[in-house]
N, C-alpha and C positions, 0 to 999 in steps of 0.2 A: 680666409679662416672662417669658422663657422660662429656665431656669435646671435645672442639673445638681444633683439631691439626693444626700447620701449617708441612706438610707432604714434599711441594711445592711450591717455589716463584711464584706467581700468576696463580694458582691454588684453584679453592673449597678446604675449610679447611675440615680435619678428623672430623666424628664426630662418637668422640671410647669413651669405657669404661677403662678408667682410674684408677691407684692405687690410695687408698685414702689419700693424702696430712699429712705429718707427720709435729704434733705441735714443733714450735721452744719455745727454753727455755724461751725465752723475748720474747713470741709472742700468738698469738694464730690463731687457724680455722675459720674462717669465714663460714658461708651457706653462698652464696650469692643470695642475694636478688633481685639485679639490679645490672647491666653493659653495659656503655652507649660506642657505636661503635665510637671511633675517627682518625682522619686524620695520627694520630702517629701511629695508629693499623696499615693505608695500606702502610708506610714507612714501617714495617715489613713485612706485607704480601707482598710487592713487591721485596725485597730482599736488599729497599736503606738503611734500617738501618743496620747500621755496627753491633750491637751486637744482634742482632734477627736472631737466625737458625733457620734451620727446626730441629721440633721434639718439639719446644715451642708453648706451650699457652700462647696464647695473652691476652691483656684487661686488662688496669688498672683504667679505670672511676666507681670504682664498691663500694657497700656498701654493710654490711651484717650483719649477728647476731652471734653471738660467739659460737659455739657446741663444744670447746675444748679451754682452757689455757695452758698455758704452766705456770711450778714457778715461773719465775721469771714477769709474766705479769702483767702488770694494770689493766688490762680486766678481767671481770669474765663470765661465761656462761650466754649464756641471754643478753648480753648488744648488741644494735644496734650500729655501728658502720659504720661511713664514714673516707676512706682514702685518704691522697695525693698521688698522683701516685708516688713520690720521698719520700721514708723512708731512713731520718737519722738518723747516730749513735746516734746522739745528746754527743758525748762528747770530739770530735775536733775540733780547734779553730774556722771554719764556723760557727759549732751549739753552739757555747758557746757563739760566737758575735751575734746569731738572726739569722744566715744566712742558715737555714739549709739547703736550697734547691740547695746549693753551697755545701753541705757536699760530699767529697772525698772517704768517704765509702761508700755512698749510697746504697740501695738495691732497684730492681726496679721489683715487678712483672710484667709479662707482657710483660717486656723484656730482660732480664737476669736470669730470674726463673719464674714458673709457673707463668700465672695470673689468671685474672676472669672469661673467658670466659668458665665457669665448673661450678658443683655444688657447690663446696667447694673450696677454695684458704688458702693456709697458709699465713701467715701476722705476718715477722719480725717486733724486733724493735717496740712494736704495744704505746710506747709514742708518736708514729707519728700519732696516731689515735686520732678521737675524738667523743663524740655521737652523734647521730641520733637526733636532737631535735623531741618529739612527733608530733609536727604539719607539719614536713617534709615527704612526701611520700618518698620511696626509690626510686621510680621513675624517681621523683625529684633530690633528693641528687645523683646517681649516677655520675651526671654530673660535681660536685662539686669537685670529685679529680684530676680533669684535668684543663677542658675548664676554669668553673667558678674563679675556684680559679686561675688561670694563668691570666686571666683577669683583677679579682680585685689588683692582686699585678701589673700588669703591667700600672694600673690606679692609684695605691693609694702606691705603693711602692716605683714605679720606677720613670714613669712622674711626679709626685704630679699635678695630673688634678684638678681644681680648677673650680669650678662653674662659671659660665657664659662664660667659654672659649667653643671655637671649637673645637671638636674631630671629626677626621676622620677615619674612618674604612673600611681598603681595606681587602675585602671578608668579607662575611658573612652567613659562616659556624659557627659551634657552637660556637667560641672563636670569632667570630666576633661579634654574635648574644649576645655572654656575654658580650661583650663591649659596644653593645649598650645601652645592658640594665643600665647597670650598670652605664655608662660615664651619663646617663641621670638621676637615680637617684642620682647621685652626683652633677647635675645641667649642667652638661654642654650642649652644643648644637653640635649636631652630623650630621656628613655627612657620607652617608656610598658608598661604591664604587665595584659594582661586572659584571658580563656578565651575570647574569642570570633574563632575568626580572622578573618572581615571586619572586625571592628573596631580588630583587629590591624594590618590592611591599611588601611583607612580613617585610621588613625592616621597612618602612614608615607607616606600621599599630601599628607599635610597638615604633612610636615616633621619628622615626628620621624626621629630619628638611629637610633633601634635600638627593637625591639619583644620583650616576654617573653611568653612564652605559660604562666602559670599553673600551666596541667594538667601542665606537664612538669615542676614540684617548684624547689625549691634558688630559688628568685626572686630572693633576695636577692644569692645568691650568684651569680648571672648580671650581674646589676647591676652588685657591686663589679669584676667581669672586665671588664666592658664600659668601667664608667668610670674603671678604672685605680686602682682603690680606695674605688672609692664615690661615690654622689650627695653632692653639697652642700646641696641641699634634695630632700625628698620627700614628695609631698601624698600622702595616703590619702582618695580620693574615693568610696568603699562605704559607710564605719562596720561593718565586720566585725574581728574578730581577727585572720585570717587575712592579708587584707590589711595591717592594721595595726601588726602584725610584721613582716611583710612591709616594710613601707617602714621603721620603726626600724631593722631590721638593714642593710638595703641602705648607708646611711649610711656614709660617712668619718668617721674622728675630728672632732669641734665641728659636725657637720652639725644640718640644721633639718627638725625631722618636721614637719609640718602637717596636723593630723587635719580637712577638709574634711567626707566623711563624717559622718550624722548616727548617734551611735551610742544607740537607742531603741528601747525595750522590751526584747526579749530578749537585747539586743547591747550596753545600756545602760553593763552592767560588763562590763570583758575581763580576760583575763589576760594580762598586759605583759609585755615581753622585757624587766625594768628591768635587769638585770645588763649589755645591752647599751647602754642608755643611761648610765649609770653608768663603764663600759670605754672607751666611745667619748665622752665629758665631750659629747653631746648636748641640742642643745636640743628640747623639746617642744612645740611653741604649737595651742593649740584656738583654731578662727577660725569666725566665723556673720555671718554678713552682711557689710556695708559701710556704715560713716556715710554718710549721704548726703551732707554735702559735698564727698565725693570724687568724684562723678560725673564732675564737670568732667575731672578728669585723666584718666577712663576712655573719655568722650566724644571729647573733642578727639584721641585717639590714635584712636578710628576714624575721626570725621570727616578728619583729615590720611592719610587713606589708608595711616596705616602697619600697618593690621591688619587680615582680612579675616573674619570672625565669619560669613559668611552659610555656608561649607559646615557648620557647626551644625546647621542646618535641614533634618530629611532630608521631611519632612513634613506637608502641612498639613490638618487633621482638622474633620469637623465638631463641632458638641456632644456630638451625639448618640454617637461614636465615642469617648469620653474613657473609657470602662467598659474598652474594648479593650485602650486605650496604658496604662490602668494596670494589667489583671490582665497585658500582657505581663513586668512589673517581677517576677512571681512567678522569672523564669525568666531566661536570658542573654539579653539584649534584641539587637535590630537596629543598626545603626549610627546615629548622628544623633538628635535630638528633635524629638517631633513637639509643634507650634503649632494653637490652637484658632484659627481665621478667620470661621467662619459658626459665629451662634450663633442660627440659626432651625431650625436641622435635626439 
C-alpha cells in the first residue's frame, strides 16, 4: 500500500509502497477514507515530538471503512468509522472514571505506530471508535479525531463555557477555527486573536464578534476593552508563551485559561504570568483530546443542523502534497485545514 514516510526531520516525507498493515485482535483495518493535516503532524515532522522517529507514518485526523476485523472487535467489515486520535484501554481507573483520554495505556497512531497518512491504517482497541453518521462526508469528519473533538471538551469539559460569556481564541488554525465554531453555537460571544489578516477576516465571516491582530502589541489589553473587562474563558491554540500569556492576562477576575496548544520541545516549559493568575483568583485547565464517549454529544449537535463545521475545510490534498501543508506550519499558515482524499498520488 502506498503511504507517506517520515525518512527525515524536516525533510519531504517518503512516499513508498508499504507492507500491508496486520489486523489487531480487538481492532480492526481501516481503508482510509480522509486524513486531515495537523499542527501535531509538523511537531513530528520537525523532530520536536519526543515519541515521533523517522521510519513513522504520521496522521491521526482520519476516518475510514473497515476491510478487515479482528475477533475480538465491535466493528464489522463495512462499517464507516471515525477515530480519536488517543485510543484507550478502556479498563484502567482513567477509562473506568470517563477520563479516557487521560488513559496511561493509550495507543496512538500516528505517533507511536503507524498512522493515516496510507491507504489502510490498523486501529487498536477500535471501542475508541464510533460511526460515521450517513449525513457526515468524510471530509468532514476527518477533522473530528483531533481539532474538533479537543475543542469541544476543552469548551464543554473543561471551562464549562456558558452562553452569553466571552471566549477568546488565540490563533486560528484548525482547533481555533473549532472553537470558534463551536464557542458560538453554544452562545457565547468570541474574540479571536491571530497575525494573519485573512485569517483575521476568515475568522469574523464565521461570526466572531471582534478580531485582534497580534503584531499590533497590548492583546490582552485589547481584549479586556473590547469585553468590558475581559474574557470569561480563553483557549490558547499555539502552545507558545506569547500567546499564552496572552490569553491568562486577557481574563476577568475567576476567568478560565485553556491551554489547547501543544506546548513540545522548545516550548515545553514557559514562563507564566502567575502574578496575574494569582490577582485575578484564575482558573488554569490543560485539555488533550476527548473521551470517546462523548462523541455522541458532539455528533448529534452537527447532525441537528445546529453547527456548521464544513467552512474548516479550506482544502483537499493529495498524499503526495502532505510534505507541502506541513513545511507550511514553519511560517503564518493560510486560512482553513487542509484534508488528505486521494491516497494513490
Amino acid at each position: 500500500m502506498r503511504a507517506a514516510v517520515l525518512r527525515e526531520y524536516n525533510r519531504d516525507l517518503s512516499i513508498e509502497d508499504v507492507a500491508f498493515p496486520k489486523c489487531p485482535k480487538d481492532g480492526v483495518i481501516l481503508k482510509v477514507l480522509a486524513c486531515g493535516v495537523c499542527r501535531s503532524d509538523w511537531h513530528g515532522w520537525t523532530g520536536e515530538h519526543p515519541r515521533v522517529k523517522p521510519g513513522q507514518i504520521g496522521g491521526h485526523e482520519y476516518c475510514g471503512e473497515v476491510v478487515e476485523a479482528g475477533p475480538l472487535a465491535k466493528y464489522k467489515v463495512g462499517h464507516r468509522l471515525v477515530a480519536p486520535f488517543i485510543l484507550a484501554c478502556g479498563s484502567c481507573p482513567s477509562c473506568q472514571s470517563g477520563n479516557s483520554n487521560t488513559c496511561p495505556n493509550q495507543r496512538l497512531p500516528g505517533f507511536t505506530e503507524p498512522g493515516a497518512f496510507a491507504e489502510y491504517v490498523s486501529v487498536p482497541l477500535d471501542h475508541n471508535l464510533a460511526v460515521l453518521p450517513e449525513t457526515l462526508t468524510p471530509l468532514l469528519a476527518a477533522g473530528l479525531g483531533c481539532r474538533v473533538t479537543t475543542a469541544w471538551h476543552a469548551l464543554t469539559g473543561r471551562a464549562a463555557l456558558q452562553a452569553g460569556e466571552w471566549l477568546a481564541v488565540h490563533g486560528t488554525g484548525g482547533v481555533g477555527l473549532s472553537a470558534l465554531i463551536l464557542g458560538r453555537a453554544l452562545g457565547a460571544r468570541v474574540v479571536v486573536v491571530d497575525i494573519v489578516p485573512e485569517k483575521l477576516a476568515h475568522a469574523l465571516s464565521l461570526g466572531a464578534e471582534a478580531a485582534v491582530d497580534a503584531r499590533e502589541g497590548s492583546t490582552a489589553a485589547t481584549i479586556r476593552a473590547i469585553t468590558g473587562g475581559g474574557a470569561h474563558v480563553s483557549v490558547e491554540a499555539l502552545g507558545i508563551a506569547a500567546t499564552t500569556n496572552a490569553s491568562i492576562e486577557c481574563l476577568r477576575p475567576l476567568g478560565r485559561h485553556v491551554q489547547v496548544g501543544m506546548p513540545v520541545g522548545h516550548t515545553a516549559r514557559m514562563e507564566i504570568d502567575m502574578n496575574a493568575v494569582y490577582m485575578g483568583n484564575l482558573a488554569l485547565f490543560g485539555t488533550r483530546g476527548m473521551p470517546s464517549w462523548r462523541y455522541p454529544s458532539l455528533l448529534s449537535l452537527i447532525q441537528g443542523s445546529r453547527v456548521d463545521m464544513s467552512p474548516l475545510i479550506a482544502r483537499q490534498i493529495r498524499l503526495s502534497e502532505v510534505s507541502r501543508e506541513l513545511a507550511a506550519f514553519n511560517g503564518p499558515t493560510a486560512p482553513g485545514v487542509a484534508v488528505v482524499t486521494d491516497f494513490l498520488n
